[in-house]
DOVEX-250919 format. One record per residue: residue number from 1; y, z, x of N, C-alpha, C, CB in turn. Coordinates in steps of 0.1 Angstrom, whole numbers, plus 5000, padded with zeros to 4 digits. Glycine has a CB too. Layout:
BEGIN
@seq:NUM, n_north:Y, n_up:Z, n_east:X, ca_north:Y, ca_up:Z, ca_east:X, c_north:Y, c_up:Z, c_east:X, cb_north:Y, cb_up:Z, cb_east:X
...
//
This chain:
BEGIN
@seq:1, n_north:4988, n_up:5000, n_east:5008, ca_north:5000, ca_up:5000, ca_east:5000, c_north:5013, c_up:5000, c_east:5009, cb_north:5000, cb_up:5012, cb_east:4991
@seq:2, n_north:5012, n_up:5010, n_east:5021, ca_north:5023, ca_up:5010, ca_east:5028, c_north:5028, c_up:4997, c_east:5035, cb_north:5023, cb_up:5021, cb_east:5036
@seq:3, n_north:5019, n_up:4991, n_east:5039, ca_north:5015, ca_up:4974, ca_east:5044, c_north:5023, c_up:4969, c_east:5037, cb_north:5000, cb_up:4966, cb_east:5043
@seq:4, n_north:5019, n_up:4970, n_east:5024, ca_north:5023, ca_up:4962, ca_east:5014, c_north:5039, c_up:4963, c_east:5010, cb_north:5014, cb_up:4965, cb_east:5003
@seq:5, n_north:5049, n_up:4976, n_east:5010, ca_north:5056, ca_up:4975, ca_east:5009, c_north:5068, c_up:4970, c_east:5018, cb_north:5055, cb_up:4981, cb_east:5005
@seq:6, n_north:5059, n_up:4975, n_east:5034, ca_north:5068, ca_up:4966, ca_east:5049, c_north:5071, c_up:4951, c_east:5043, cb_north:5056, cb_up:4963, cb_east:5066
@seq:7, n_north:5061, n_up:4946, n_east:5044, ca_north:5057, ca_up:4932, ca_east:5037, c_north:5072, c_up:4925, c_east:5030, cb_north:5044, cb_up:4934, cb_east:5024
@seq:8, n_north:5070, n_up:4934, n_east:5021, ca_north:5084, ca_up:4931, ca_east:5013, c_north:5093, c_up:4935, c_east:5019, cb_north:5086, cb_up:4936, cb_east:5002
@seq:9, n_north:5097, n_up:4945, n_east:5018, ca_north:5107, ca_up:4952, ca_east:5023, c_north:5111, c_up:4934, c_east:5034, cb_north:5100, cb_up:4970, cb_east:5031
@seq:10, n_north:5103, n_up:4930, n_east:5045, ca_north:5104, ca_up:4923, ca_east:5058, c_north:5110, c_up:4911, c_east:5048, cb_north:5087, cb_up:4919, cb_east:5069
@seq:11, n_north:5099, n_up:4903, n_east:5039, ca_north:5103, ca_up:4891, ca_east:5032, c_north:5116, c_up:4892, c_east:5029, cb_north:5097, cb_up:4889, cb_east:5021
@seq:12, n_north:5122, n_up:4910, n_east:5019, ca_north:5133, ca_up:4905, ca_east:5013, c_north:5144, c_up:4904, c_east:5022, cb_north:5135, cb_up:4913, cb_east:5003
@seq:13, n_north:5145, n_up:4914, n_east:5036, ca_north:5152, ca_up:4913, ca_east:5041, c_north:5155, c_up:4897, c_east:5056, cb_north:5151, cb_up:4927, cb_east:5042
@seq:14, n_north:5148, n_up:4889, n_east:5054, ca_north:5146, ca_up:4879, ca_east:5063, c_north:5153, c_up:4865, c_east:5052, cb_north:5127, cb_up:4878, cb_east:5069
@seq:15, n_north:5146, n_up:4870, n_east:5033, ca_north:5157, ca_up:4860, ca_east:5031, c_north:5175, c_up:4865, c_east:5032, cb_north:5152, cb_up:4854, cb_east:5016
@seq:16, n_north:5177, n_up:4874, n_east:5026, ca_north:5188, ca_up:4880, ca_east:5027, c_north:5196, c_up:4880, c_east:5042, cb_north:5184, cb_up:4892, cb_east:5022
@seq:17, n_north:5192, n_up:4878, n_east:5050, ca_north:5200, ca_up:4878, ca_east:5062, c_north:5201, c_up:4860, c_east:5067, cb_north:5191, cb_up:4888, cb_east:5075
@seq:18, n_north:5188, n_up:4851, n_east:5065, ca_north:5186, ca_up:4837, ca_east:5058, c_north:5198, c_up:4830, c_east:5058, cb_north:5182, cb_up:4836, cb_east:5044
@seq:19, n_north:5206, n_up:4842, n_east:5039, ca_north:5213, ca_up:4834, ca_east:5032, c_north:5229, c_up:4839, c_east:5039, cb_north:5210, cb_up:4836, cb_east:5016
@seq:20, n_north:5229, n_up:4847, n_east:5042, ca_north:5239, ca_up:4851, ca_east:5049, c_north:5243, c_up:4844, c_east:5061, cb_north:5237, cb_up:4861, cb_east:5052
@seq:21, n_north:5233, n_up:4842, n_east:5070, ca_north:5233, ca_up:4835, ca_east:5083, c_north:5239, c_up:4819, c_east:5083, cb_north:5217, cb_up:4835, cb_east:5089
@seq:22, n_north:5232, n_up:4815, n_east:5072, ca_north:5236, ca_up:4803, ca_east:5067, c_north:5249, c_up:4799, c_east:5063, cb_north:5229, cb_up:4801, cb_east:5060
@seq:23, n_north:5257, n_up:4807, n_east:5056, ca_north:5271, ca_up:4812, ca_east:5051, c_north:5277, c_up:4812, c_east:5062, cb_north:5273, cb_up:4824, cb_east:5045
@seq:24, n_north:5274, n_up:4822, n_east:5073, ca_north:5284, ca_up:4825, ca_east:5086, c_north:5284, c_up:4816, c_east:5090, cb_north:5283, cb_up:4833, cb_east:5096
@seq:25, n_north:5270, n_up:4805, n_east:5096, ca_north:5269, ca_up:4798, ca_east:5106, c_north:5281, c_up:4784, c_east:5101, cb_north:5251, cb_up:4794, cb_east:5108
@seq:26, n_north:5277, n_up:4784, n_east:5091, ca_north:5282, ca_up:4772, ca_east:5084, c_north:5298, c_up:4773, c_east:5081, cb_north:5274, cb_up:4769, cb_east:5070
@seq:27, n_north:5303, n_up:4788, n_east:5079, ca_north:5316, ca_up:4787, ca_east:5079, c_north:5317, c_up:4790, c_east:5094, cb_north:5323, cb_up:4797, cb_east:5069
@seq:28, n_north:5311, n_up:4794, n_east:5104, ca_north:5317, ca_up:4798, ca_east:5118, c_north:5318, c_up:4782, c_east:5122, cb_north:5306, cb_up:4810, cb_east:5129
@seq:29, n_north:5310, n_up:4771, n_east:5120, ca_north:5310, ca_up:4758, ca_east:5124, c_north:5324, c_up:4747, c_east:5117, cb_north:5295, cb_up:4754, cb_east:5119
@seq:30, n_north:5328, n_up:4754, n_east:5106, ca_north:5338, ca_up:4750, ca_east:5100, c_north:5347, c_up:4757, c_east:5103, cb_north:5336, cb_up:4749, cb_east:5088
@seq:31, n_north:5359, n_up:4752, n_east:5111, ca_north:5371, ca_up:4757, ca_east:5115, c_north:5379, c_up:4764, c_east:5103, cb_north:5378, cb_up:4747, cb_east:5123
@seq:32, n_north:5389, n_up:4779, n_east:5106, ca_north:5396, ca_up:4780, ca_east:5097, c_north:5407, c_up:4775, c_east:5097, cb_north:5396, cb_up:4790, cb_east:5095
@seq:33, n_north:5409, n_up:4763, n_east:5099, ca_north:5424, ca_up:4758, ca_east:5100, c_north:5430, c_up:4750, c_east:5084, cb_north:5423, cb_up:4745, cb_east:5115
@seq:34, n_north:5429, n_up:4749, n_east:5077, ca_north:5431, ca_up:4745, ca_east:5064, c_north:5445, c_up:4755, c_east:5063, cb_north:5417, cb_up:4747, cb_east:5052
@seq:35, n_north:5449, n_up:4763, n_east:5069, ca_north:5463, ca_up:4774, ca_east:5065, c_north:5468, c_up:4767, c_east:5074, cb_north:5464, cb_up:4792, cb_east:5067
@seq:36, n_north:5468, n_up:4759, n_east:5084, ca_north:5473, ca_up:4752, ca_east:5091, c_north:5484, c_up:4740, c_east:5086, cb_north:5462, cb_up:4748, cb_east:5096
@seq:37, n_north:5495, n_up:4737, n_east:5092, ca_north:5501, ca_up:4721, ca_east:5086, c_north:5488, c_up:4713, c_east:5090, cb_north:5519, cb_up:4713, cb_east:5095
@seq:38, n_north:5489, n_up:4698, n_east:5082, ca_north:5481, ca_up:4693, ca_east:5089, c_north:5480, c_up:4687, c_east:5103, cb_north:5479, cb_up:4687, cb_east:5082
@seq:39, n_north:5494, n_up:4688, n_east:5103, ca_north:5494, ca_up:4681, ca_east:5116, c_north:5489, c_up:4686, c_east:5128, cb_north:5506, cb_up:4677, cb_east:5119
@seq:40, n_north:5487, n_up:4700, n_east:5127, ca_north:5480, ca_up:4710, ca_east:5134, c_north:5466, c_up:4710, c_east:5136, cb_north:5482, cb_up:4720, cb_east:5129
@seq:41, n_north:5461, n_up:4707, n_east:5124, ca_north:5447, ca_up:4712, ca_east:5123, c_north:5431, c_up:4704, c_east:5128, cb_north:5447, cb_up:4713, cb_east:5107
@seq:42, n_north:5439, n_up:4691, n_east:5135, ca_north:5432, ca_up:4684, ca_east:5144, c_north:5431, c_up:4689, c_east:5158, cb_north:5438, cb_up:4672, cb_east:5143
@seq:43, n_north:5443, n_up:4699, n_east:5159, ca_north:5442, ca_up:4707, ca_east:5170, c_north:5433, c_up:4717, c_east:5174, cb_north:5451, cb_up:4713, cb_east:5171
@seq:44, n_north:5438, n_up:4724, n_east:5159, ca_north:5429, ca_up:4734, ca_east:5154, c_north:5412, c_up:4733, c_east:5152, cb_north:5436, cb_up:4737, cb_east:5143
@seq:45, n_north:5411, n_up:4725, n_east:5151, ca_north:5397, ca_up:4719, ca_east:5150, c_north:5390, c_up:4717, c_east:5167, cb_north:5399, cb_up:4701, cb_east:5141
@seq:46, n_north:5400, n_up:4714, n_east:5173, ca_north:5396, ca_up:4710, ca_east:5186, c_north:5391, c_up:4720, c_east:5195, cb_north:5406, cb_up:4704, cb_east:5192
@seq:47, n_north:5401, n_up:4733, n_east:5190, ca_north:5403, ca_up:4748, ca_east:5198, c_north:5393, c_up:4754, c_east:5194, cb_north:5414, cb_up:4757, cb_east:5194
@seq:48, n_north:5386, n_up:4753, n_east:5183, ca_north:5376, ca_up:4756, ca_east:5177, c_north:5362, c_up:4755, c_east:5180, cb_north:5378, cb_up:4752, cb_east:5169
@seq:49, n_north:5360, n_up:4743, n_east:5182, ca_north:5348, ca_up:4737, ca_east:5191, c_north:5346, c_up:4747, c_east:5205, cb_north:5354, cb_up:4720, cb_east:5197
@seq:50, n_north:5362, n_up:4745, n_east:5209, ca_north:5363, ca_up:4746, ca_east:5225, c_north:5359, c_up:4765, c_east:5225, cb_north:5384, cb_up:4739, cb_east:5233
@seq:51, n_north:5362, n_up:4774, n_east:5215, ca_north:5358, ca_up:4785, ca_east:5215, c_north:5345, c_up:4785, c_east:5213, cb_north:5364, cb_up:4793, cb_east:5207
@seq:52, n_north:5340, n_up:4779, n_east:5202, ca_north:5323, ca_up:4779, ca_east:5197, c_north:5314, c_up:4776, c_east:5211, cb_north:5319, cb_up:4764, cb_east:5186
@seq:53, n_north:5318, n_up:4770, n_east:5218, ca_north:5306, ca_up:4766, ca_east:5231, c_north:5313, c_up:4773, c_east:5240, cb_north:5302, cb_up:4749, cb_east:5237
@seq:54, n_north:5325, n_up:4780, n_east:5243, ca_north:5327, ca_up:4788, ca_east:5254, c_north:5317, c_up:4803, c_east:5251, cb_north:5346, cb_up:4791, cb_east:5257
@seq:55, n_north:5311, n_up:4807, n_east:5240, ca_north:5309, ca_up:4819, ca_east:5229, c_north:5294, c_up:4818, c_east:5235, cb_north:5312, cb_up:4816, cb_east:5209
@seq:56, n_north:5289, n_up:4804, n_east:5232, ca_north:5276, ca_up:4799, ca_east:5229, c_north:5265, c_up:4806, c_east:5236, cb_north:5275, cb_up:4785, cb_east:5231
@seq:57, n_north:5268, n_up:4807, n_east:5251, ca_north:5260, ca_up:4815, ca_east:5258, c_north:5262, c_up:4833, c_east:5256, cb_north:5261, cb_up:4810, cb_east:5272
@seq:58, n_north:5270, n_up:4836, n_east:5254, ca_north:5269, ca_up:4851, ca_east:5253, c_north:5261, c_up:4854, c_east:5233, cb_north:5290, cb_up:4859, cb_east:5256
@seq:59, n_north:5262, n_up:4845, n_east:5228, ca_north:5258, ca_up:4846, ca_east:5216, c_north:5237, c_up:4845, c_east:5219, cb_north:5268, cb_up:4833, cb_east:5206
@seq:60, n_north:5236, n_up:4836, n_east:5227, ca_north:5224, ca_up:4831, ca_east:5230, c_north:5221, c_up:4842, c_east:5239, cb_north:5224, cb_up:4818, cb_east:5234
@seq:61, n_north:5227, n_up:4850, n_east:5245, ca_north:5221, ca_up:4863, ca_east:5253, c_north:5220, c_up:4873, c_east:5246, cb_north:5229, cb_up:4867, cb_east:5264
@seq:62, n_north:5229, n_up:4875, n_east:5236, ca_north:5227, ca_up:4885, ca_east:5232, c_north:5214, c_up:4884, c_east:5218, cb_north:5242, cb_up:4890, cb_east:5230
@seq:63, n_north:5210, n_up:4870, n_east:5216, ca_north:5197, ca_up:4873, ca_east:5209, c_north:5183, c_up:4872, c_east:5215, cb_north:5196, cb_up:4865, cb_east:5199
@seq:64, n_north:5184, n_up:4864, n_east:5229, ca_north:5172, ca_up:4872, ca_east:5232, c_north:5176, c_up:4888, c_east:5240, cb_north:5164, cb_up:4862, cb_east:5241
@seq:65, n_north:5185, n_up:4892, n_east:5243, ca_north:5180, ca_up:4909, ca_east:5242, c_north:5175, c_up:4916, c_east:5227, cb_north:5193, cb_up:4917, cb_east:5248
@seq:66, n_north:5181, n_up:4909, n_east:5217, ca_north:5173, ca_up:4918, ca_east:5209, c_north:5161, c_up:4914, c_east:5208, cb_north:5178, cb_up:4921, cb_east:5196
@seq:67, n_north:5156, n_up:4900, n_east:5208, ca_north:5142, ca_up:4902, ca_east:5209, c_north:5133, c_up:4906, c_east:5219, cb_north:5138, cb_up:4893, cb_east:5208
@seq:68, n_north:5137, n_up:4908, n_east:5234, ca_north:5134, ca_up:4920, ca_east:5244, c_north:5129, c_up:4933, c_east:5236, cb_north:5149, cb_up:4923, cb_east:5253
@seq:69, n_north:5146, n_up:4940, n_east:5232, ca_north:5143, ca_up:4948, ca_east:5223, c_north:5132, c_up:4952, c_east:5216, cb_north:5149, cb_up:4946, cb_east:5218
@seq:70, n_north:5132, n_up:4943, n_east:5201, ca_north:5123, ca_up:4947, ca_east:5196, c_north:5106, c_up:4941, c_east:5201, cb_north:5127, cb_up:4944, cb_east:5183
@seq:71, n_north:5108, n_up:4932, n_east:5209, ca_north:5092, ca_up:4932, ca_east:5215, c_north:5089, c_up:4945, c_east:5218, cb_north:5090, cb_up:4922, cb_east:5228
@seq:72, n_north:5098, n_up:4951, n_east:5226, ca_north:5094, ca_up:4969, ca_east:5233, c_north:5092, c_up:4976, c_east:5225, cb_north:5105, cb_up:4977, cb_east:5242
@seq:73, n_north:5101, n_up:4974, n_east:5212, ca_north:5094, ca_up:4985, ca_east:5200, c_north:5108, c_up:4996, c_east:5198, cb_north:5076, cb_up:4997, cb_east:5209
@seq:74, n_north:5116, n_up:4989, n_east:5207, ca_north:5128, ca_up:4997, ca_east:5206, c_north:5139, c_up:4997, c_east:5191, cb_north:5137, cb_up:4992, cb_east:5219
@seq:75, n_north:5138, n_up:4986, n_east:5187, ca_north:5142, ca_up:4983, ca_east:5174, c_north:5130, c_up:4975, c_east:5162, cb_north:5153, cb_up:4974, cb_east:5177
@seq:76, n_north:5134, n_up:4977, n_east:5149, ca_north:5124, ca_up:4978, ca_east:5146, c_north:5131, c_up:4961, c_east:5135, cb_north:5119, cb_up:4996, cb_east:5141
@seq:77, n_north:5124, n_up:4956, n_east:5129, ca_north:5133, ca_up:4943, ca_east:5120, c_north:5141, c_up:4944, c_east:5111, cb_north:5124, cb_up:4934, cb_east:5113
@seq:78, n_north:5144, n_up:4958, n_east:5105, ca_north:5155, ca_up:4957, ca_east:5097, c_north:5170, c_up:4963, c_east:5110, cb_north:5152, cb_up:4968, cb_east:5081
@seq:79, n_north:5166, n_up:4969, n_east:5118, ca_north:5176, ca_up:4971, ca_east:5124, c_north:5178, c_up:4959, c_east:5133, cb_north:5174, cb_up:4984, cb_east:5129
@seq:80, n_north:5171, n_up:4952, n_east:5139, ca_north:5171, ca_up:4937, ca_east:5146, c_north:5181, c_up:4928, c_east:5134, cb_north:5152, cb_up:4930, cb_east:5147
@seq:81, n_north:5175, n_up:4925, n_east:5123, ca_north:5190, ca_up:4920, ca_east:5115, c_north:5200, c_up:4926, c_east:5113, cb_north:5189, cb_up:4918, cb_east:5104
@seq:82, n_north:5201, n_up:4940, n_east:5111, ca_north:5212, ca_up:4946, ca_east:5109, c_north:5223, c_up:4945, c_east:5120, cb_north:5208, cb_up:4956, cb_east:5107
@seq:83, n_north:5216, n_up:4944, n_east:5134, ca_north:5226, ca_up:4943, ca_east:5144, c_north:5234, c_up:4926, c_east:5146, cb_north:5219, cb_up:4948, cb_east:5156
@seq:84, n_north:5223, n_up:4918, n_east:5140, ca_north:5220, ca_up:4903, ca_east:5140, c_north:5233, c_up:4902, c_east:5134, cb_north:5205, cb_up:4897, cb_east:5130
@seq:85, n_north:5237, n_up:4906, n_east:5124, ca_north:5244, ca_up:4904, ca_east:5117, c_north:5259, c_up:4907, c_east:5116, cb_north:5238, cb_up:4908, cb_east:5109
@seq:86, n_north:5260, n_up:4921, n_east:5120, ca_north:5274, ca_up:4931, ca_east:5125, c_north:5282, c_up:4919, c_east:5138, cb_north:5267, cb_up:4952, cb_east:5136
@seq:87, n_north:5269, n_up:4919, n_east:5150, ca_north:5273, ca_up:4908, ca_east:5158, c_north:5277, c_up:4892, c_east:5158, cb_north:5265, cb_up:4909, cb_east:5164
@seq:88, n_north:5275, n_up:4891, n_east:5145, ca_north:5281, ca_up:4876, ca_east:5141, c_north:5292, c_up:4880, c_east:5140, cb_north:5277, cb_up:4867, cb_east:5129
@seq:89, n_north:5293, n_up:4887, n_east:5128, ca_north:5307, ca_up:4888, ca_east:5120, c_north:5316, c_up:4893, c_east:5129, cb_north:5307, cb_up:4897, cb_east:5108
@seq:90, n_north:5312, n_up:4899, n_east:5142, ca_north:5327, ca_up:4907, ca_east:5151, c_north:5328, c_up:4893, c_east:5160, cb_north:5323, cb_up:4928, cb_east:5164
@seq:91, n_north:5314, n_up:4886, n_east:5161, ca_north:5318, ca_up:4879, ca_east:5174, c_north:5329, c_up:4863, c_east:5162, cb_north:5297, cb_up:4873, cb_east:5188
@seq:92, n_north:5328, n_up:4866, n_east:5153, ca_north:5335, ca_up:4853, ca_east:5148, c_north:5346, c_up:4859, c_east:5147, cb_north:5332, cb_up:4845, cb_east:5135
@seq:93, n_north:5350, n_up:4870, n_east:5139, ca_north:5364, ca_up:4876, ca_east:5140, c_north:5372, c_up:4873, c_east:5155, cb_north:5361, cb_up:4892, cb_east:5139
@seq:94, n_north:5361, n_up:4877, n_east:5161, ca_north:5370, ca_up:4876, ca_east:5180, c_north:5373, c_up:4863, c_east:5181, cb_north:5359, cb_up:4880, cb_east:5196
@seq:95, n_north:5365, n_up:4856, n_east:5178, ca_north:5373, ca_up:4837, ca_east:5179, c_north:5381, c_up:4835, c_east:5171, cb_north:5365, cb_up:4824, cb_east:5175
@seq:96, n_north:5382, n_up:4839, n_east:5161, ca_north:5397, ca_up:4836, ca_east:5149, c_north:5408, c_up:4842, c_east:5155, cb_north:5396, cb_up:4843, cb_east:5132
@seq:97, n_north:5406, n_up:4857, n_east:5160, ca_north:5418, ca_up:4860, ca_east:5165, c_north:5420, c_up:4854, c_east:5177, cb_north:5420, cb_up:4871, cb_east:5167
@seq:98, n_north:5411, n_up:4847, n_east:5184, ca_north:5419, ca_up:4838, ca_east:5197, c_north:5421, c_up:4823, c_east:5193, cb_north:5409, cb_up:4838, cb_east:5212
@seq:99, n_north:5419, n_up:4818, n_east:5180, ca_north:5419, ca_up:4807, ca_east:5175, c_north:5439, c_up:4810, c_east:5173, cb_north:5405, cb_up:4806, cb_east:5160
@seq:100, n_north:5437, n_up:4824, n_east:5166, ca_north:5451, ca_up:4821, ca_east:5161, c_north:5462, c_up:4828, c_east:5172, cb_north:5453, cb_up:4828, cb_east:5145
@seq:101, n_north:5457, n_up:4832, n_east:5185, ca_north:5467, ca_up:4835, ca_east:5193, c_north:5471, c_up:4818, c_east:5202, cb_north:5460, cb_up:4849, cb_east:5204
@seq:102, n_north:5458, n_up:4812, n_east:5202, ca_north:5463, ca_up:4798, ca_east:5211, c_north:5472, c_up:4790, c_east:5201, cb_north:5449, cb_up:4787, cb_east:5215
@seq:103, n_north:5467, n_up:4787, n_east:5190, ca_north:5476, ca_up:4782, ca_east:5176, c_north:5487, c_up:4787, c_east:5181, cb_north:5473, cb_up:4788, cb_east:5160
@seq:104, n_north:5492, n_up:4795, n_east:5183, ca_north:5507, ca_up:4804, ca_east:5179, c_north:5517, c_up:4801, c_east:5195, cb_north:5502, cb_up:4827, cb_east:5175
@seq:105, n_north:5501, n_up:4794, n_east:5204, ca_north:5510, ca_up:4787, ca_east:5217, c_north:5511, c_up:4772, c_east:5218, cb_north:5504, cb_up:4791, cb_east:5229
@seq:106, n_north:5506, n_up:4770, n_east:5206, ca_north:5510, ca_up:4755, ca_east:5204, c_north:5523, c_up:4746, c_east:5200, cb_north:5502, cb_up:4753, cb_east:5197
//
């Protein structure tokens, strides 16, 4: 029974982070430049990119340490998403605010 409720418990939370992931990824891939004039926002688009792949490797390090991690047993899969997750959302915040400090030196 207790099997059985990991089980779930695993399913529900793998789609739930899924649908989320998919949201971030897709809005972190989509620049926020639309508050932008337009004449900006080809810029803004550009700066965007140019943060996404300067990011790309520390984003890509920091998931295989959690799977390090939880291979060792040190974290367990809801806390592996849970961090999965905190760490998107701060590491996109940190690009918007340097999205909108370079903007503001343009």
């Amino acid at each position: 029974m207790k099997r059985r409720i990991d089980q779930y418990w695993w399913s529900f939370s793998v789609l739930l982070v899924s649908s989320f992931l998919t949201t971030s990824v897709s809005w972190a891939a989509d620049p926020p430049c639309e508050k932008y004039p337009s004449v900006k926002q080809a810029r803004c688009a550009e700066i965007w990119k140019e943060l996404n792949k300067k990011d790309g490797p520390i984003i890509a390090q920091f998931g295989l340490d959690q799977q390090k991690r939880r291979e060792d047993g040190k974290i367990n899969a809801q806390q592996h998403l849970a961090e999965n997750m905190i760490f998107i959302k701060q590491s996109t915040e940190k690009r918007i605010e340097r999205l909108k400090e370079r903007m503001a030196d343009e």
